[in-house]
ROGUPA-584222 format. One line per field, with one value per residue: x, y, z of N, C-alpha, C, CB in turn; residue in three letters. Coordinates in steps of 0.001 Angstrom, whole numbers, plus 500000, padded with zeros to 6 digits. Glycine has a CB too. Layout:
BEGIN
n.xx: X;... $
n.yy: Y;... $
n.zz: Z;... $
ca.xx: X;... $
ca.yy: Y;... $
ca.zz: Z;... $
c.xx: X;... $
c.yy: Y;... $
c.zz: Z;... $
cb.xx: X;... $
cb.yy: Y;... $
cb.zz: Z;... $
code: ala;... $
END
This chain:
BEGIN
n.xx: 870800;871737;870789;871137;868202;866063;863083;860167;857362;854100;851546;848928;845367;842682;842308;843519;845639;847672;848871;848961;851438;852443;852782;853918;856582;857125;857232;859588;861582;861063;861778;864464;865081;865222;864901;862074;859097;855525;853350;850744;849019;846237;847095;848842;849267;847660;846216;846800;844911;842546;841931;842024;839856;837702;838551;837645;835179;831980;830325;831230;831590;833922;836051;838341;840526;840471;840575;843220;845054;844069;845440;847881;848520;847935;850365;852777;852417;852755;855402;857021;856457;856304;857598;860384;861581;861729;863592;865517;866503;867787;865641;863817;860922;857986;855222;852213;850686;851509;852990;852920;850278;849004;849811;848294;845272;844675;845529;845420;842593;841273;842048;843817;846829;849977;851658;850875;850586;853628;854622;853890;854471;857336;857199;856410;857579;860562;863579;863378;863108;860558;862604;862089;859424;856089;854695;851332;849845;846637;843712;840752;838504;839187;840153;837972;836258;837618;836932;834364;834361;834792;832835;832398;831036;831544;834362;834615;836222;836151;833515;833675;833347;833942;835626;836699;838650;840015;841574;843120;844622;845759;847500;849020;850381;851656;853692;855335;856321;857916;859933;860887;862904;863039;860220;858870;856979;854342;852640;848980;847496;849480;849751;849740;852111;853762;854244;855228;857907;859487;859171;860879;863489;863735;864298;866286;868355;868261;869092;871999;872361;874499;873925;874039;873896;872621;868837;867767;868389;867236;864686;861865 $
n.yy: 715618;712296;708867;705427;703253;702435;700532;700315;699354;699653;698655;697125;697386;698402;702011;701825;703727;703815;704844;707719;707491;706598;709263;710953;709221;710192;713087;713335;712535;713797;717050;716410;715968;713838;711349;709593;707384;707527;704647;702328;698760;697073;698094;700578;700661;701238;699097;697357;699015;698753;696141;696614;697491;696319;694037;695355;696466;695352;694115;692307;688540;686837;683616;682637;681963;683361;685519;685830;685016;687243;689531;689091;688861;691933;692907;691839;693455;695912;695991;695304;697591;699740;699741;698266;699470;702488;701167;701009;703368;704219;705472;705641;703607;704022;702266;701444;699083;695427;692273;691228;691774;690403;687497;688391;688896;687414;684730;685073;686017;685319;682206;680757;678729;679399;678559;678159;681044;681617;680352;682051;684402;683596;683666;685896;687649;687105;687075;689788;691831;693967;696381;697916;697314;699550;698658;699533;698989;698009;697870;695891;696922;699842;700660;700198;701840;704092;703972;704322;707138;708054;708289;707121;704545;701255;698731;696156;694151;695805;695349;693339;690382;690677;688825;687900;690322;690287;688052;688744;690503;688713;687562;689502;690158;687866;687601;689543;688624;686706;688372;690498;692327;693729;694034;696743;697557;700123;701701;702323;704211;706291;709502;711137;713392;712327;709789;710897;711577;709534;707708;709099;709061;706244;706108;707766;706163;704513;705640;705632;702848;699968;698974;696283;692414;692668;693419;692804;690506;687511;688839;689520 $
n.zz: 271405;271467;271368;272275;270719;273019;274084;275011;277377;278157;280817;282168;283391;281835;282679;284739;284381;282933;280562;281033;282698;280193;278742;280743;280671;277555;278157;279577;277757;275608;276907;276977;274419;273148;270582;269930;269492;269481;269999;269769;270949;270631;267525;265630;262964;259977;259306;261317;263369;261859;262719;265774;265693;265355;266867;269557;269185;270792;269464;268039;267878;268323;268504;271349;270471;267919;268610;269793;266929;265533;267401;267613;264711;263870;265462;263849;261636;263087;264293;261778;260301;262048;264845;264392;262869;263527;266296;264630;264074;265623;267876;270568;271607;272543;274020;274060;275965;274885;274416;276812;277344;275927;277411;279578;278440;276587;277487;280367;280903;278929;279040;277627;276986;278017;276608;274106;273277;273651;271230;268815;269711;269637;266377;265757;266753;267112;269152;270284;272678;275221;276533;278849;280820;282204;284574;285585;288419;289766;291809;290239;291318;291901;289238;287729;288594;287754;285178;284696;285342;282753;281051;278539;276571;277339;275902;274562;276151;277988;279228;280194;282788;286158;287386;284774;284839;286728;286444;284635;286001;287812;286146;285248;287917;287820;285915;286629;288897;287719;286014;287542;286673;284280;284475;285810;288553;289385;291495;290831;293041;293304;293016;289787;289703;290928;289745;287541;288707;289517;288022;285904;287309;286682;283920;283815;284776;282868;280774;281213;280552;279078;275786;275503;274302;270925;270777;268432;267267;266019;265647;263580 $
ca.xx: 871269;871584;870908;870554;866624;864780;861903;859369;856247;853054;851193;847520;843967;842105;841737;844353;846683;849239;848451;849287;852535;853037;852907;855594;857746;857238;857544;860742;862356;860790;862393;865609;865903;865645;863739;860919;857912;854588;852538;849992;848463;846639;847218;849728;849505;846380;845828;846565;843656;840953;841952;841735;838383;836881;838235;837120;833437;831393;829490;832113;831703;834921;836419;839437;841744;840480;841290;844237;845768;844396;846057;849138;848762;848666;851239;853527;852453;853582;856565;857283;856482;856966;858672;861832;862367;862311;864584;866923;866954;868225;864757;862771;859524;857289;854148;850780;850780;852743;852888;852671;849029;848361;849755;846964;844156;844109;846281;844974;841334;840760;842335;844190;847830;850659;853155;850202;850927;854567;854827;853302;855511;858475;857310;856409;858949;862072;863830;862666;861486;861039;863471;861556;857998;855899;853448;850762;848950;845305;842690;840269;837461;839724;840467;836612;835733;838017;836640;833200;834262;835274;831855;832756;830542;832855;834412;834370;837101;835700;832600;833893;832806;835036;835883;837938;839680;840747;842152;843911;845315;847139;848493;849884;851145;852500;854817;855985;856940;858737;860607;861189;864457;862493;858840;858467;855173;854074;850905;847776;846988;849766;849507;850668;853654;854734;854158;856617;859495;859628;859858;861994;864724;863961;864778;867857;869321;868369;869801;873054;872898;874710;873091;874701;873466;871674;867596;867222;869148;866292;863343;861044 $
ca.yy: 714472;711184;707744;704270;703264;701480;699873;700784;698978;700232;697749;697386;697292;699665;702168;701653;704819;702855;706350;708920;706693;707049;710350;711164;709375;710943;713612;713287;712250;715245;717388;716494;716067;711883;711199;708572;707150;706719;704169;701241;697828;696682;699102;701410;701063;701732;697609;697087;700054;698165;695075;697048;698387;694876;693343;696111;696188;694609;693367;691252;687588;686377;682640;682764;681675;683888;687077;685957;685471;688648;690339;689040;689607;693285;692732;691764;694343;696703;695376;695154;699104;700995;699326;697819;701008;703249;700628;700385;704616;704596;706038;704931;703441;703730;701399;701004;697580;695192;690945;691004;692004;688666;687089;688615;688663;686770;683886;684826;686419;683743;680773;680212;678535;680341;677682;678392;682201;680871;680041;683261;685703;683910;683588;687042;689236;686797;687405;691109;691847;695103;696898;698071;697218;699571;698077;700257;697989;698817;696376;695723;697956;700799;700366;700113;703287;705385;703907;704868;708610;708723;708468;706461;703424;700374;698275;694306;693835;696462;694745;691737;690286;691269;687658;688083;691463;689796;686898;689481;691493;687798;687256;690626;690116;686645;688595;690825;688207;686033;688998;691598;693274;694278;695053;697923;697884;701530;701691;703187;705276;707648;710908;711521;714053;711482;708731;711229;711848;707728;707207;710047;708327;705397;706555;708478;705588;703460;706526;705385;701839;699755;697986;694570;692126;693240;692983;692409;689329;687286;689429;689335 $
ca.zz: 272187;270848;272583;271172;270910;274143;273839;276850;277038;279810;280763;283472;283272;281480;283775;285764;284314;282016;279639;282195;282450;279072;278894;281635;279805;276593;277953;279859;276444;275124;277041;276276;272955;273105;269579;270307;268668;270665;269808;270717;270368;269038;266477;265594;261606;259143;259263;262746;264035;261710;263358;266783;265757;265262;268546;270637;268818;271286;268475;267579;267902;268017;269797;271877;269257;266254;269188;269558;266283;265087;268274;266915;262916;264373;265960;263131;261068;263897;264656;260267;259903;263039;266191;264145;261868;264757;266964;263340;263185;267013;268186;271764;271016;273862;273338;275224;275540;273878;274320;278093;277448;275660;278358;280953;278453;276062;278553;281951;280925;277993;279359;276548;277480;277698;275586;272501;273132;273182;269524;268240;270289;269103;265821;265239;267107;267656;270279;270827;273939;275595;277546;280804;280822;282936;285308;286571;288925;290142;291879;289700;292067;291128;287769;286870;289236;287045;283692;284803;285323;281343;280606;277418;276162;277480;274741;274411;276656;279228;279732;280185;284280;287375;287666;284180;284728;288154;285718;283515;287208;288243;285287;284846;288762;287692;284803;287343;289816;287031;285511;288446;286463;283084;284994;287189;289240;289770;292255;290315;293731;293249;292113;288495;289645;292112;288959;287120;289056;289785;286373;285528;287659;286300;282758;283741;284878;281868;279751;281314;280320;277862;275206;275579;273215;270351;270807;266994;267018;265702;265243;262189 $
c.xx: 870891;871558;870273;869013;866794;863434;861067;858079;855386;852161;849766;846706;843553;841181;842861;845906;847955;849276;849171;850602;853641;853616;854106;856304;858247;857595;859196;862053;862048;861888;863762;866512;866099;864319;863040;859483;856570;853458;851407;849416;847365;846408;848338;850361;848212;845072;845603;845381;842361;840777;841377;840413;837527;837774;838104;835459;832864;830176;830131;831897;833150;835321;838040;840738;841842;841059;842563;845084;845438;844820;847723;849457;848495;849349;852798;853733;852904;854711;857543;857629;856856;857676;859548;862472;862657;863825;865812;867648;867528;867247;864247;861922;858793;855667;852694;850532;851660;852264;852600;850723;848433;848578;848286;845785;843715;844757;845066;843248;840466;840600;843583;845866;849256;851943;852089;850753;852416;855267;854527;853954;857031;858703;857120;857476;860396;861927;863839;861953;861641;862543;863786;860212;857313;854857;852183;849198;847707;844630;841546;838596;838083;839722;838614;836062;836286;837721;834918;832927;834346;834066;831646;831579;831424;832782;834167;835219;836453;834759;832811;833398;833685;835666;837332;838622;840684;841598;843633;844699;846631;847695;849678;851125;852315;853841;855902;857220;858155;860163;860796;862123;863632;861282;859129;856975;855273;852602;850111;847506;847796;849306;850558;851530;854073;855087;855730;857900;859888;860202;860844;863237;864862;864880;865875;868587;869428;869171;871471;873533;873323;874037;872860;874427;872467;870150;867091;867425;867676;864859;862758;860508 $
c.yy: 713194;709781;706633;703691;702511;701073;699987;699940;699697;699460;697867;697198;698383;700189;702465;703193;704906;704270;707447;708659;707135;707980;710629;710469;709761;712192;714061;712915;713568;716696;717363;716041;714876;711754;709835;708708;706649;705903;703180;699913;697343;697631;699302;701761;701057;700127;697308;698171;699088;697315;695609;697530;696880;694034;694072;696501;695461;693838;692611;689859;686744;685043;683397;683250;682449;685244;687201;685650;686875;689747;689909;689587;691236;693511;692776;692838;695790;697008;695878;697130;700273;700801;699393;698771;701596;702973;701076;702038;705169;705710;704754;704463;703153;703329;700891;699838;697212;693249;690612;690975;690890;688034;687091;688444;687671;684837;683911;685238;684994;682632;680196;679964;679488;679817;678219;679712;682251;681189;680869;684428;685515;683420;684986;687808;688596;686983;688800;691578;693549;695552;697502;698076;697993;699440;698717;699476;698681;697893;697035;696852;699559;701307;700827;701659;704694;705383;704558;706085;709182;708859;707676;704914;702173;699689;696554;693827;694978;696289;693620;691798;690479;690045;687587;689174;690688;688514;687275;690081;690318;687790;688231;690679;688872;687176;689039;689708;686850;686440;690655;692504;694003;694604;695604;698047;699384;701722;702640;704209;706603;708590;710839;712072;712901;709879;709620;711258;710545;707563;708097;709444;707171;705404;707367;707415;704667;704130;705843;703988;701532;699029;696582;694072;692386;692777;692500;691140;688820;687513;689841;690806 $
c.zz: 271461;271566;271728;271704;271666;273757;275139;276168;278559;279199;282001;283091;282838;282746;284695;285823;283617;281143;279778;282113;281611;278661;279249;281216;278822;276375;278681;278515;275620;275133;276901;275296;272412;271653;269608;269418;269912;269836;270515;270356;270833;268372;265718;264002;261456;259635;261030;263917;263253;262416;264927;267196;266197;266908;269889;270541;269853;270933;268247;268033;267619;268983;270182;271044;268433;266861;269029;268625;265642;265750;267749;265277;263129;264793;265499;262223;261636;263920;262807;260333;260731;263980;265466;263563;262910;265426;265983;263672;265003;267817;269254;270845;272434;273570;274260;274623;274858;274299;275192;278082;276953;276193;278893;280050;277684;276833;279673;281833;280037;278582;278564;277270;277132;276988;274137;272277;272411;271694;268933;268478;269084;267579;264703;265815;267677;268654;270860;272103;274695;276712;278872;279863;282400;283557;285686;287480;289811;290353;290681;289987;291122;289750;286713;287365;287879;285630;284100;285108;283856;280729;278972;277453;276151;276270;274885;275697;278181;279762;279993;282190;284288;287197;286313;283950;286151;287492;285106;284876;287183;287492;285228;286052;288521;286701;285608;288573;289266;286482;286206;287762;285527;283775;285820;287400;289398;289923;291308;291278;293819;292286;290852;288664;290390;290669;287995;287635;289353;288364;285623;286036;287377;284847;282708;284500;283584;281011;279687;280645;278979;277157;275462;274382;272482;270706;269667;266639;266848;265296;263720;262111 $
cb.xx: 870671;872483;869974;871787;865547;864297;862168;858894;856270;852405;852415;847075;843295;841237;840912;844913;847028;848863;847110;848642;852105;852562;852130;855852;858030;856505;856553;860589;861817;859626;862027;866004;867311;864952;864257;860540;858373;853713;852994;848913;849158;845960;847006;850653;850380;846999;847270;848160;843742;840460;843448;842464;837723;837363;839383;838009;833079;831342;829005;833383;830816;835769;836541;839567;841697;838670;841194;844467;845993;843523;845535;849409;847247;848448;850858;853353;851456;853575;856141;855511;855292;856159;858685;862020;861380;861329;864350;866209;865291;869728;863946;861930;859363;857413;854993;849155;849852;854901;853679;853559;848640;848514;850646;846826;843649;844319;847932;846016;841279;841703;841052;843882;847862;850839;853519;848317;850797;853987;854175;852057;856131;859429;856974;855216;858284;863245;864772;861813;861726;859859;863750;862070;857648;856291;853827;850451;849834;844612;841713;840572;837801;840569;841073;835389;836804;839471;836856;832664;835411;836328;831786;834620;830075;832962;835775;835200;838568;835623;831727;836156;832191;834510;834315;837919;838827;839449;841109;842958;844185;847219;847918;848901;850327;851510;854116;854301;855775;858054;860149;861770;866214;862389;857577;859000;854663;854635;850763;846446;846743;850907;849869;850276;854056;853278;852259;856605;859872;857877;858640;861806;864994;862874;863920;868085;869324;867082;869741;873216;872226;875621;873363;874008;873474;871996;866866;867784;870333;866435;863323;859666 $
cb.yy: 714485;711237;708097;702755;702962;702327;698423;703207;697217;702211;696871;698567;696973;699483;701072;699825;705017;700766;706966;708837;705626;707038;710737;710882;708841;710879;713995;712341;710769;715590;717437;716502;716676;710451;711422;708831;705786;707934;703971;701818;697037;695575;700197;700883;700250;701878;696522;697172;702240;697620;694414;697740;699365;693772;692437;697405;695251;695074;693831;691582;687465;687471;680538;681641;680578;684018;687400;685758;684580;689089;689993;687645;688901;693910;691921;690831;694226;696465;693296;694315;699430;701766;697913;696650;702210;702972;699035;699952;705800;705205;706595;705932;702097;705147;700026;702055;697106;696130;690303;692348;693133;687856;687650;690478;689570;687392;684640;686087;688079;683184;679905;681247;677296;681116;674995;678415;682814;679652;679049;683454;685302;683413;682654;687599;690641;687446;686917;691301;690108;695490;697349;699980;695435;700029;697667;701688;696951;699759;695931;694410;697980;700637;698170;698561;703556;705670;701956;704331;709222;707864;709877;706160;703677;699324;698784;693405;694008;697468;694809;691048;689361;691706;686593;687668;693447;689221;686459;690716;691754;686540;687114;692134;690080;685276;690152;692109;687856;685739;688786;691121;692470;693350;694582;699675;697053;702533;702480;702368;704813;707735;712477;712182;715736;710808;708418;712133;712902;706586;707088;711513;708305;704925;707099;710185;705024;702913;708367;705560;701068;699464;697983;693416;691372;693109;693828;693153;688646;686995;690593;688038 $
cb.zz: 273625;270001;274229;271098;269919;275436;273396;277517;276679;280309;280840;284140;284352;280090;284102;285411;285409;280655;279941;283868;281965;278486;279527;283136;279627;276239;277867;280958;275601;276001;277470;276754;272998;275408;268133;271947;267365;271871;269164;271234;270226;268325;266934;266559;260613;256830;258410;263260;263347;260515;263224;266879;263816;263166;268961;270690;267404;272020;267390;267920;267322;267989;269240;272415;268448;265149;270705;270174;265593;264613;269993;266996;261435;264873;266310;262737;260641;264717;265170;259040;259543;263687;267095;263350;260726;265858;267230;260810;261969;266868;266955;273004;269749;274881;272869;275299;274916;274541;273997;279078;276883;274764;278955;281937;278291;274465;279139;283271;280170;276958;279026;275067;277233;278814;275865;272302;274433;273243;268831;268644;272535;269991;266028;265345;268850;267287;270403;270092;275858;276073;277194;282305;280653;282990;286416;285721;289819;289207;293957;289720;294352;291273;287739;287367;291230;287183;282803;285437;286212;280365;280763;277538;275001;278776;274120;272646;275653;279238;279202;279550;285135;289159;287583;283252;285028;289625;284515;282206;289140;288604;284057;284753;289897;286941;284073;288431;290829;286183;284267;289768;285736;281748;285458;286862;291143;288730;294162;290082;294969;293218;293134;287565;290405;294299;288109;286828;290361;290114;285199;286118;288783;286414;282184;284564;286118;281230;280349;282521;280760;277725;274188;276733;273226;269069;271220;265919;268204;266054;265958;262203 $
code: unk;unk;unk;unk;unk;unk;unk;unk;unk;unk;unk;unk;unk;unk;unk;unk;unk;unk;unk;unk;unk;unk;unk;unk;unk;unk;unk;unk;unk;unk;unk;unk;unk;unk;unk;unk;unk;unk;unk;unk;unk;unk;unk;unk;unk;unk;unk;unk;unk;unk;unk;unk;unk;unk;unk;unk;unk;unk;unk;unk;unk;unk;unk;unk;unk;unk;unk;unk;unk;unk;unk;unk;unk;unk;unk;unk;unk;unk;unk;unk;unk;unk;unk;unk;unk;unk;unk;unk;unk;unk;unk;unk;unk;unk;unk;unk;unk;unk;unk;unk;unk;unk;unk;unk;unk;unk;unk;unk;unk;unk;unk;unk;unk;unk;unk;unk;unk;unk;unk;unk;unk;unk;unk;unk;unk;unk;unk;unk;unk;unk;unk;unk;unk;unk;unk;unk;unk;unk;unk;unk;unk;unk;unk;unk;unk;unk;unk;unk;unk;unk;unk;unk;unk;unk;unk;unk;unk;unk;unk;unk;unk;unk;unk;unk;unk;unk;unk;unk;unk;unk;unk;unk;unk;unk;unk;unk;unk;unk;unk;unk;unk;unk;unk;unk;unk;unk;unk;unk;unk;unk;unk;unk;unk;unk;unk;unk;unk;unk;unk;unk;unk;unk;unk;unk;unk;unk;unk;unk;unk;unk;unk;unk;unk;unk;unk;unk;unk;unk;unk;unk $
END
């Protein structure tokens, strides 16, 4: 089966199940035969994981500003080697995280404005933007309960106070309530089969749609 590439982004609080998400859609493409790339950011090349290593270090000393251009110069290098090839070879790309997330953290957790962000989005990825972004929203109580079952050593960003994950939540709600057609909220309290078959009908209707205008049109 053949189908021209989408762009999916999953989006939430660590914690919150954006993963799980992922998954069920990967593997709903799986199953039938839809060829897709899974990746994540910041990461998703050799360059963009060191970068990911160093702003998740909680040794790291980093200001606002220096996070967020090196959340972007991974970004580009992403975008350069694996998003746009994929998109070019008519392959999904389904992406934990993606620009929305600099929105909420490095925007709504930072402070940092969202016209500076602005200039960086549309100087690294054009006019590119995903094609359903999916939400998985979780209070912030939640969200931390289920990071403290992984037993994992939190990272820079997971220790951060309640006060800025609750920074990073509005923002992510503010997204949602700007761009209702492209985000789908999908509650953190359901159950994972009930998270699949939601999104399974979500994705068999997108299967149906047409492209319209190209997404590449401007993208670097």
């Amino acid at each position: 089966m053949t189908t021209p590439g989408k762009f999916l982004t999953f989006e939430g609080l660590d914690g919150a199940g954006k993963s799980t998400a992922l998954r069920a859609c990967a593997a709903f493409l799986e199953a039938r035969g839809i060829a897709h790339v899974v990746t994540r950011e910041p990461g998703g090349t050799p360059s963009g994981e060191s970068i990911r290593a160093l702003l998740l270090d909680r040794r790291s000393e980093l200001s606002p500003d220096t996070e967020l251009l090196l959340v972007f110069a991974a970004r580009a290098e992403h975008l350069a080697r694996v998003i746009l090839p994929a998109l070019e070879r008519g392959h999904w790309v389904l992406c934990d995280r993606f620009t929305d997330a600099t929105y909420a953290y490095q925007g709504g957790g930072r402070g940092i404005p969202d016209g500076r962000i602005d200039v960086l989005r549309d100087w690294v990825q054009g006019s590119l933007r995903p094609d359903l972004t999916v939400l998985v929203d979780a209070t912030v109580e939640l969200a931390g309960a289920r990071l403290g079952t992984r037993g994992d050593t939190p990272d820079r960003f997971e220790s951060e106070a309640h006060a800025f994950h609750e920074r990073v939540r509005a923002a992510y709600l503010a997204i949602l309530a700007r761009e209702p057609v492209r985000v789908l909220r999908v509650p953190a309290e359901w159950a994972p089969d009930a998270v699949a078959a939601h999104l399974g009908d979500v994705l068999t209707r997108l299967l149906g749609l047409n492209d319209g205008p190209s997404r590449m049109e401007g993208a670097r």
